[in-house]
N, C-alpha and C positions, 0 to 999 in steps of 0.2 A: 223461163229465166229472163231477166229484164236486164236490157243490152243499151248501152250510149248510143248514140249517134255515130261516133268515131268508132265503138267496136262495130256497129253494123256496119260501114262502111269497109269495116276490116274483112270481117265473113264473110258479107254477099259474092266479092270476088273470088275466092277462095270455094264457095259451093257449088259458084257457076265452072269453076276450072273444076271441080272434081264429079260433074258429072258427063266430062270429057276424059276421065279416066280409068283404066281398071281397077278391079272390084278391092284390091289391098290400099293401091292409092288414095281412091274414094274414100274407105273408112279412114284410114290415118288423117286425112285433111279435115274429116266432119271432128272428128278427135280432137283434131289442133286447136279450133278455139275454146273447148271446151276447158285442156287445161292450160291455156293462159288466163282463161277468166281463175280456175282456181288458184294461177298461182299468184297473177294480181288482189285477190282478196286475201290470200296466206299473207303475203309482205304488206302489211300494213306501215304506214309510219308514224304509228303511234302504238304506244306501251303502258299502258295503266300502270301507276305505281301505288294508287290508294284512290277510294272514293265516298263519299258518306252524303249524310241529308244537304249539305251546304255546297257540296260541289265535287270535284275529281281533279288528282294532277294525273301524268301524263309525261313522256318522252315523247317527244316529236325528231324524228329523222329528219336531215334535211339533204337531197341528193344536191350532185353538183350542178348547177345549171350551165348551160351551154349558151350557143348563137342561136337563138328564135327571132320570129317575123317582127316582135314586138320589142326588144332587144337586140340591136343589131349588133353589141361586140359579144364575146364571149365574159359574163359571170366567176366573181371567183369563187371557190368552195368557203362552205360554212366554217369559222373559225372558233372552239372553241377549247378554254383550259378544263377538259372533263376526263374523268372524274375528280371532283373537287369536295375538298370535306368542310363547309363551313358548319362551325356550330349552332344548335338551336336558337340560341340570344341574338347570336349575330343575325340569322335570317328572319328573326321576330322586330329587329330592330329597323331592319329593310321593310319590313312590309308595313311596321307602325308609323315607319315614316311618309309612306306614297300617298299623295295625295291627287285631286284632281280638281279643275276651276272652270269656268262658264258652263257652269248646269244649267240647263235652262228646265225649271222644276214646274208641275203644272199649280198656278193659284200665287207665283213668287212672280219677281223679277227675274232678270239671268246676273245670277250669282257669280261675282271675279275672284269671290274668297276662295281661299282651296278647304275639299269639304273628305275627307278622309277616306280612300280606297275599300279600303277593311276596317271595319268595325272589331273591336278587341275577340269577340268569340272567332271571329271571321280569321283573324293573325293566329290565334291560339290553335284551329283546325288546320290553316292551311303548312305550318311552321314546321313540324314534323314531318310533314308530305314532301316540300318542298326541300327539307334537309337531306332526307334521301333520296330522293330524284336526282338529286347533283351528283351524291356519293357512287350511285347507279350508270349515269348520262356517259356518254361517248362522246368525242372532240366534235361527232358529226350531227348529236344530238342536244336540244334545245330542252328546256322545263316549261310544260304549256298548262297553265292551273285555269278553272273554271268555277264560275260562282254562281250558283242558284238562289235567287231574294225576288220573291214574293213574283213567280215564274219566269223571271225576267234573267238574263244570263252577260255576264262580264266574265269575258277570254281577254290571256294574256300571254305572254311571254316572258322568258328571262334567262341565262344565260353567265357566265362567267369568262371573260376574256384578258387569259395576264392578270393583272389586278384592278380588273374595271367591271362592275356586275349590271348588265343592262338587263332593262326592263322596257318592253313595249304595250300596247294594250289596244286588239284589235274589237272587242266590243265592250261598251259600256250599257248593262240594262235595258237590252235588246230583248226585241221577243224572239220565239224560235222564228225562223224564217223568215228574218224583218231584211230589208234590202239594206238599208240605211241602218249598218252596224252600230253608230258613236254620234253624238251631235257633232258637227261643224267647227265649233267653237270650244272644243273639249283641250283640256291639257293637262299632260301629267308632271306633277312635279316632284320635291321631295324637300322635306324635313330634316335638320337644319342645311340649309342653302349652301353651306361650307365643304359638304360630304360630296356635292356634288362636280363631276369632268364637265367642265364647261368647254374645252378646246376640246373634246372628244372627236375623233373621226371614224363615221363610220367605215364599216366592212363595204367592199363596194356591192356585196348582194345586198346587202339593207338597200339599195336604187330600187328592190323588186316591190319594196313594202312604203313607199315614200308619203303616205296616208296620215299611218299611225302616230300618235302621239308616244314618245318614248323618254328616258334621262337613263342618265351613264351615274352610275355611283364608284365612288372612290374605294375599295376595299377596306383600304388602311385606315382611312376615315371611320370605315363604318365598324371595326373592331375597335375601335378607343369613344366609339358613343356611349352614355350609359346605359345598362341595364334598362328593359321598357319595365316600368312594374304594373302588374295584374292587378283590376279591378278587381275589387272587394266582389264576393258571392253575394247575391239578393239571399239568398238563405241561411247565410252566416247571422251569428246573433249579435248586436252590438257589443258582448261582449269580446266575443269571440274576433271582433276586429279593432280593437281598441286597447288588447294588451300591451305592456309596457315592456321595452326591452327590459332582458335581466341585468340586473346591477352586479358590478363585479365582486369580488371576496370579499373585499375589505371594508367596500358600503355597506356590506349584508350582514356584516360580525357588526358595524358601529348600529346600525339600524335595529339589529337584536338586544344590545347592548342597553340603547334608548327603552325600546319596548318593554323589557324586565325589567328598569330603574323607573318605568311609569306603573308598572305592574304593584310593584313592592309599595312605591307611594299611594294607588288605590287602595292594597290591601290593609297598609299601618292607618289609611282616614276611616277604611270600615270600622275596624278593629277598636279606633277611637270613640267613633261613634257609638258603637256597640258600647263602650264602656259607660260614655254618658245617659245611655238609654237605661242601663242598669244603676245608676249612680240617682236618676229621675226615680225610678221606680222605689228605687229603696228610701229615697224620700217620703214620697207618697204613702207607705206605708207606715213609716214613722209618726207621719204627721196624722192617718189615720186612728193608730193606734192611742195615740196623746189626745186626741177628740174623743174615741170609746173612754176612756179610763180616768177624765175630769171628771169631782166629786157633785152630788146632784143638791143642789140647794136646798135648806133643812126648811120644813113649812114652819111658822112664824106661831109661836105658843101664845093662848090670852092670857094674860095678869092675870094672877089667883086671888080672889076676894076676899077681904080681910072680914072676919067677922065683927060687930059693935061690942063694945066694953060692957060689961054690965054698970 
């Protein structure tokens, strides 16, 4: 079984004291780290709530932190309005808005534009996931979503507090086990600039994570954005994306109205025509008929010769 540093450090003393002990002692001490290790792997703090080819969300726990070496006051606990029910539009409208700026891309410049978190399939997958993560989530638990693109991984955070929805993001397009999570120069921002807590004040445990590049959105903002609308399918047919809203009652009775009074006028020019096509022919016959039955010219007789007198 593969042991930390800090659990070896736990055991060794412990084995060396139990075999200074009698034979019931003994066993229960060699017992003891066994089930802390299982019940440290049983509490995990994290909670899969969905996963697929693009990525996985996730509840992440967050305990309380205390007074450690490297933090010398005491931490407050994690703050959160959970469970929180936003709707799918709303959380689609959050995600189509984050954006991120100083990429530094390989074969470019380093990019100041903001260049778009999620990609539309990427908002479409993770929307649902992240709707119920919330609805699911504990005041003590965070939403941690992960993104898989072309083996490379972007982790994140996010959270609901009061009416403020923050978003942090501790990797961008990392490889597994890369030391250097995020370029240097990375930031996250957000779509329209309006939406966002600019006076926001962090929780004072955010001190533990002061790296990250993070923004505070406004709730109330982000429920009066419009509607994000979905990109046409590549496999849709042009017609099939180019139909025309319906017209209400009253254009559709004047429109049919049009079409049978243009109806009636082709029909009466056929009908015309027709008549003169019959009106031609019976000409023609006539005129035929007046050619057959003109009289044929009589051949011309010789003068009959007079006989001489006697």
């Amino acid at each position: 079984m593969l042991q930390s540093c800090p659990m070896r450090r736990t055991i060794q003393p412990i084995l060396a004291l139990a075999r200074q002990l009698p034979h019931a002692w003994k066993a229960w001490l060699i017992m003891l780290p066994c089930l802390l290790l299982v019940a440290c792997s049983a509490v995990s703090p994290l909670t899969t709530v969905g996963e697929g080819p693009l990525g996985s969300v996730a509840l992440e726990r967050l305990a309380s932190r205390g007074t450690t070496a490297k933090y010398g006051s005491p931490q407050s606990a994690f703050q959160a309005s959970h469970p929180a029910t936003l709707a799918a539009p709303v959380v689609s409208r959050l995600l189509s808005g984050l954006s991120v700026s100083g990429l530094d891309r390989p074969g470019t410049a380093l990019r100041q534009e903001p260049y778009p978190l999620f990609s539309q399939e990427e908002t479409e997958f993770f929307t649902p996931l992240i709707a119920r993560a919330l609805s699911q989530a504990e005041p003590d638990q965070r939403v941690r979503f992960m993104l898989q693109d072309d083996g490379l991984i972007t982790q994140g955070t996010l959270y609901l507090h009061r009416t403020i929805v923050r978003v942090s993001l501790s990797h961008y397009r990392a490889s597994r086990g890369q030391g250097d999570s995020r370029p240097a120069t990375l930031t996250l921002s957000f779509t329209p600039s309006e939406a966002l807590v600019r006076d926001d004040v962090p929780q004072s445990w955010m001190n533990i994570e002061p790296e990250q590049p993070r923004v505070a959105v406004a709730l109330e903002a982000l429920n009066q954005l419009p509607a994000v609308m979905a990109a046409p399918s590549v496999n849709k047919s042009v017609a099939d994306t180019t139909v025309a809203p319906a017209a209400p009652a009253s254009d559709q009775t004047r429109l049919q109205q049009e079409l049978q009074a243009t109806k009636d006028v082709v029909v009466k020019q056929a009908q015309e025509l027709q008549s003169l096509k019959s009106e031609l022919e019976s000409l023609r016959r006539q005129l035929a008929e007046k050619e057959s039955a003109a009289p044929k010219a009589k051949p011309k007789t010789s003068p009959r010769k007079t006989s001489p007198a006697p």
